[in-house]
TORDO-681529 format. One record per residue (C-alpha): residue in one letter; x, y, z; residue number from 1; chain. Coordinates in steps of 0.05 Angstrom, whole numbers, plus 5000, padded with zeros to 4 digits. Example, Ala and Ser with C-alpha at 12.3 -4.5 7.8 and 13.67 -1.06 7.14 Angstrom:
<pts>
+------+------+------+------+-----+-------+
: rest :    x :    y :    z :  nr : kette :
+------+------+------+------+-----+-------+
:    a : 5246 : 4910 : 5156 :   1 :     A :
:    s : 5273 : 4979 : 5143 :   2 :     A :
+------+------+------+------+-----+-------+
</pts>
This chain:
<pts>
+------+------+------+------+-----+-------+
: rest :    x :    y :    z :  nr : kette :
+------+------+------+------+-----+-------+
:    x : 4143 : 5041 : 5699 :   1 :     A :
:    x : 4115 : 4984 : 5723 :   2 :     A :
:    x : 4157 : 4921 : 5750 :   3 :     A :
:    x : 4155 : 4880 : 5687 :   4 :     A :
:    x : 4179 : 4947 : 5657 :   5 :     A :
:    x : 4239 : 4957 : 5702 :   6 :     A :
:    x : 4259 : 4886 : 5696 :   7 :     A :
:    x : 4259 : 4893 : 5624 :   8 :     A :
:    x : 4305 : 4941 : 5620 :   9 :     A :
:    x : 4350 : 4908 : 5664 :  10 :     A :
:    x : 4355 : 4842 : 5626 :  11 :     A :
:    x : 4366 : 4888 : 5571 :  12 :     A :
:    x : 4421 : 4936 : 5597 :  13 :     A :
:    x : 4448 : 4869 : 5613 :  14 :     A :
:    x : 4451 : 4832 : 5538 :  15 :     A :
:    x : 4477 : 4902 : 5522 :  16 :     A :
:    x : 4530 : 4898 : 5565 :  17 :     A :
:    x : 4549 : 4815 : 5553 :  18 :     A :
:    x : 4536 : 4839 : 5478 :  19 :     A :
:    x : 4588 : 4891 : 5483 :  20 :     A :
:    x : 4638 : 4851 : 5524 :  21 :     A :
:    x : 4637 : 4801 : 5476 :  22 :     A :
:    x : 4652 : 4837 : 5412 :  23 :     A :
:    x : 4707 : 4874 : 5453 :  24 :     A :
:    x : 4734 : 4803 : 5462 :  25 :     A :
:    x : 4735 : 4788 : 5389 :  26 :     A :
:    x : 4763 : 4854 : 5361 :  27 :     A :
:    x : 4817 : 4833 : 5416 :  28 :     A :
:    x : 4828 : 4758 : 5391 :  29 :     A :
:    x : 4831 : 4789 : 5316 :  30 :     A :
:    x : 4872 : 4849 : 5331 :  31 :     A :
:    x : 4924 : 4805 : 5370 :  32 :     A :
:    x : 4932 : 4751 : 5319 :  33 :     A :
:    x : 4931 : 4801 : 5262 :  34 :     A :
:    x : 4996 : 4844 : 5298 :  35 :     A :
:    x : 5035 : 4781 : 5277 :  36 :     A :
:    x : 5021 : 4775 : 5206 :  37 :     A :
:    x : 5077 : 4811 : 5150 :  38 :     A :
:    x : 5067 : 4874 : 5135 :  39 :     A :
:    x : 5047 : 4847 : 5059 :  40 :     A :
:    x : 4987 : 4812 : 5083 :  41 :     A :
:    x : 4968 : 4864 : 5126 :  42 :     A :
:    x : 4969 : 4913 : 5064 :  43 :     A :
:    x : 4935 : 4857 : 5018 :  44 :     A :
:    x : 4873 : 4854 : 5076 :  45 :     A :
:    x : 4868 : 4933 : 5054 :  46 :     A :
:    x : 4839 : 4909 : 4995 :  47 :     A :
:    x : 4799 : 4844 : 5006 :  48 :     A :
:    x : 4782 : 4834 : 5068 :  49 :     A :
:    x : 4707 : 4871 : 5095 :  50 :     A :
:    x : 4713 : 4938 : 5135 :  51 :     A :
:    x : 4721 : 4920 : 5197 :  52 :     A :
:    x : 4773 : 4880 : 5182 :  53 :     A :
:    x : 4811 : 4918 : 5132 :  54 :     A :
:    x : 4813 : 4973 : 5192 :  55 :     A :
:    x : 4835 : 4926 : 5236 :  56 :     A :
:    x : 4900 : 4905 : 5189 :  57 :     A :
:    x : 4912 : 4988 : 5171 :  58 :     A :
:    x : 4913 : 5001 : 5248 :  59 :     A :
:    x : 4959 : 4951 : 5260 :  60 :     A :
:    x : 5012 : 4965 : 5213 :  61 :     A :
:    x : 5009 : 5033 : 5231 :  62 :     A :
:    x : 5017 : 5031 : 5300 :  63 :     A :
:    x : 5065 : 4973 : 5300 :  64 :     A :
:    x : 5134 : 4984 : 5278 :  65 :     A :
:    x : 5169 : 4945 : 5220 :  66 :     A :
:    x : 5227 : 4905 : 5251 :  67 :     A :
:    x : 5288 : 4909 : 5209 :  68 :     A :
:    x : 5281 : 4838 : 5198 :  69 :     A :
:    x : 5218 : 4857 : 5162 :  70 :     A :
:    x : 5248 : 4925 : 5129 :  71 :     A :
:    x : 5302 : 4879 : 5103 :  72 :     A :
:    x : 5247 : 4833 : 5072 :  73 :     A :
:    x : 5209 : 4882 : 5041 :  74 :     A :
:    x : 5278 : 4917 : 5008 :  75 :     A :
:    x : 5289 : 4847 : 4981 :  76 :     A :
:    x : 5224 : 4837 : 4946 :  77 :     A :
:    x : 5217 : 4917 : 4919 :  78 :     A :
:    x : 5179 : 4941 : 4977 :  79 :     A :
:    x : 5160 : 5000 : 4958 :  80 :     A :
:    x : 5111 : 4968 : 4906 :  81 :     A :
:    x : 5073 : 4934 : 4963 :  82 :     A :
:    x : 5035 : 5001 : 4981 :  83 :     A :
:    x : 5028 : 5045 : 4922 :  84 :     A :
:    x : 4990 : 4986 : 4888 :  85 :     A :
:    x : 4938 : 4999 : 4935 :  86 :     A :
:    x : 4866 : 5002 : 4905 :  87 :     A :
:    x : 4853 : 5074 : 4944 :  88 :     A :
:    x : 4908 : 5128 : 4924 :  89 :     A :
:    x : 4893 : 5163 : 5000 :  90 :     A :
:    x : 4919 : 5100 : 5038 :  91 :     A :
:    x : 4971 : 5082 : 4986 :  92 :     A :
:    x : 5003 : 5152 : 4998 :  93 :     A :
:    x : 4988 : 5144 : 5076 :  94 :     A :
:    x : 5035 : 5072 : 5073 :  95 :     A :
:    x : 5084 : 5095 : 5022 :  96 :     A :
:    x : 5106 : 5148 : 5062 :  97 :     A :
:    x : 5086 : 5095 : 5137 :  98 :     A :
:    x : 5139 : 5046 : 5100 :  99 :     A :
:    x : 5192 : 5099 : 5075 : 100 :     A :
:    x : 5195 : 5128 : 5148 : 101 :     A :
:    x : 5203 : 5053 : 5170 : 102 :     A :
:    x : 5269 : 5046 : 5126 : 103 :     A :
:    x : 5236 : 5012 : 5062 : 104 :     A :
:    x : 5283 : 5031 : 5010 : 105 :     A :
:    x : 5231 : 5061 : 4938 : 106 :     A :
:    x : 5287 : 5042 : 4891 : 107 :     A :
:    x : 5301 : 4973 : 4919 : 108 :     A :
:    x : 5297 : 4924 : 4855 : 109 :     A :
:    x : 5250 : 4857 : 4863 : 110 :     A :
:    x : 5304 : 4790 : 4833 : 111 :     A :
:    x : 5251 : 4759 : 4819 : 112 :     A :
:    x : 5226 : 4812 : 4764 : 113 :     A :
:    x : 5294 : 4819 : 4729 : 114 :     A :
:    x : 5312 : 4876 : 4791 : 115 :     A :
:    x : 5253 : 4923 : 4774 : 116 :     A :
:    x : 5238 : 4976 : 4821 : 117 :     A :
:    x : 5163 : 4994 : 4837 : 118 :     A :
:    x : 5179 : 5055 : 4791 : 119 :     A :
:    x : 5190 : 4996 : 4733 : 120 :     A :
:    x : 5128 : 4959 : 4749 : 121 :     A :
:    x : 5086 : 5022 : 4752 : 122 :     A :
:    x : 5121 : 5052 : 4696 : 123 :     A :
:    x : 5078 : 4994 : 4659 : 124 :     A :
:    x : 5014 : 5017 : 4650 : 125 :     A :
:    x : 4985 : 5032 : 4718 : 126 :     A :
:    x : 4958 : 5106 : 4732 : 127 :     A :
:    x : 5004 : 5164 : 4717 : 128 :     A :
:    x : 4974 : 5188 : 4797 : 129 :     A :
:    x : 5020 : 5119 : 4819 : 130 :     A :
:    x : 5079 : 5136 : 4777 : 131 :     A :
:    x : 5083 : 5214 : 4803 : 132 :     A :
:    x : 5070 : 5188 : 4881 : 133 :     A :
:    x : 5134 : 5147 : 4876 : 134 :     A :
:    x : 5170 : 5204 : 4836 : 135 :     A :
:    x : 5146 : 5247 : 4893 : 136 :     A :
:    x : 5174 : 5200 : 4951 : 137 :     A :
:    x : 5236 : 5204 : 4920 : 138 :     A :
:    x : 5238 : 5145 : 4862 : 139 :     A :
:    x : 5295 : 5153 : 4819 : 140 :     A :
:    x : 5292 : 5144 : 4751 : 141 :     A :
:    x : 5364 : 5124 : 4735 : 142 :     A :
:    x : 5353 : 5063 : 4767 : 143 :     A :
:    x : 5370 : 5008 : 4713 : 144 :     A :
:    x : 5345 : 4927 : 4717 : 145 :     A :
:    x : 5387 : 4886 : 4702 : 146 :     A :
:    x : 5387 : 4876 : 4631 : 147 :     A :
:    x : 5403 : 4960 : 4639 : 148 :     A :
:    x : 5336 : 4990 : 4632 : 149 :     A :
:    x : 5304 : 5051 : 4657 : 150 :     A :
:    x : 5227 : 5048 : 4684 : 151 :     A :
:    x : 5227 : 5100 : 4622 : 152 :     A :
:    x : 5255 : 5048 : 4581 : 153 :     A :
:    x : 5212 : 4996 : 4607 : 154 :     A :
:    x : 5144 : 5050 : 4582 : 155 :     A :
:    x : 5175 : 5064 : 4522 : 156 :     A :
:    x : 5180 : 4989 : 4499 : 157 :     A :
:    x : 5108 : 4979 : 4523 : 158 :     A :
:    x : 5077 : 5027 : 4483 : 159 :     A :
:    x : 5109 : 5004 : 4423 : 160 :     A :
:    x : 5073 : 4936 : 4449 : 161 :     A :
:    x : 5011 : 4969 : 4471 : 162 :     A :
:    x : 4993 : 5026 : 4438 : 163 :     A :
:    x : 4922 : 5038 : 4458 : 164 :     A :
:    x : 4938 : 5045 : 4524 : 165 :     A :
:    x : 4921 : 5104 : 4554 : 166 :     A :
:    x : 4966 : 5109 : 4613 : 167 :     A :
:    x : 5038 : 5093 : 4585 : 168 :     A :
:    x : 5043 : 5155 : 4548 : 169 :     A :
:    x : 5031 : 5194 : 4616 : 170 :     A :
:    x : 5072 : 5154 : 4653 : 171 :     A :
:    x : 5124 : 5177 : 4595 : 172 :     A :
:    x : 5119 : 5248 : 4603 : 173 :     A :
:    x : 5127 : 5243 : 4675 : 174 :     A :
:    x : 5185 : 5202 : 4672 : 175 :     A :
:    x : 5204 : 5250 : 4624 : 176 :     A :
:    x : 5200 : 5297 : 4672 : 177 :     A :
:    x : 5230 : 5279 : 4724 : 178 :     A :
:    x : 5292 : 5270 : 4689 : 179 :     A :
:    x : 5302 : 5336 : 4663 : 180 :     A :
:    x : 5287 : 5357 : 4737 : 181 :     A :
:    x : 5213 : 5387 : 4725 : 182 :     A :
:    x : 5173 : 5392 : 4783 : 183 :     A :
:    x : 5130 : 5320 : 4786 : 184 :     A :
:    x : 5055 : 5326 : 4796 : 185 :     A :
:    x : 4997 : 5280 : 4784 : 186 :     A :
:    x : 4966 : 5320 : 4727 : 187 :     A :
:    x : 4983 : 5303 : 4657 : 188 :     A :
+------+------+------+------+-----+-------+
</pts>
């Protein structure tokens, strides 16, 4: 290799290494102003924001504990329904069970939804896999709003609403279920 050669691939073992320094620099700069957002926005940016940054927000909240300040927050607002709306079923589990450990309380009721727990809202229509992940976290299905309904209650009334659609009658049978005391899996 010839002197223009070795030169070469100095300059360029060089940009590699400015190159290098400075996207360590900005995965810093993101990662340190992303530790301070709520742990809402962090789960929203699962879902919307690209890769690199949706990793970013999922490392975060995982390696950062929730303050009770924030645990208190999320128990206000129904916390539990935060994760398990998730669009991928693998990290909703993965933050359920991250904000359970934390304290978040999966039958806290939501004011501003008439005290529905995310067992109500799910109860709705989403995915019968959504309704048996809370079930299996330990949702209870006693838990009443307050005008006194059940989230079976709350499926039952929507499929006299909303007949065609296909989830609510799953979502029945696993509430169903789970308050005769069957064993509550995904599959039905």
């Amino acid at each position: 290799m010839g002197m223009k050669g070795r030169i070469a691939g100095h300059v360029l073992r060089r940009a590699a290494l400015v190159a290098a320094i400075a996207s360590s620099l900005f995965y810093g700069v993101v990662a340190y102003r992303t530790f301070h957002y709520e742990p809402q926005l962090l789960l929203t940016c699962f879902d919307i924001e690209p890769d690199w940054r949706a990793w970013i927000c999922e490392k975060v909240l995982k390696h950062a504990a929730l303050t009770p300040a924030q645990v208190q927050a999320l128990n206000s607002e129904g916390g539990a329904l935060y994760p398990v709306l998730l669009e991928n079923p693998r990290k909703a589990e993965d933050m359920l069970s991250l904000f359970v450990s934390h304290g978040v309380d999966i039958n806290a009721g939501d004011p501003r939804t008439e005290s529905w727990t995310a067992l109500h809202v799910v109860a709705l229509g989403h995915s019968a896999e959504r309704v048996a992940l809370l079930l299996r976290y330990g949702a209870r299905t006693d838990v009443r709003d307050q005008d006194g309904n059940t989230p079976l209650d709350v499926a039952r009334r929507a499929l006299k609403r909303f007949p065609d659609d296909p989830n609510l009658p799953k979502n029945i049978r696993l509430l169903e279920a789970a308050e005769r005391g069957a064993k509550v899996t995904n599959r039905s």
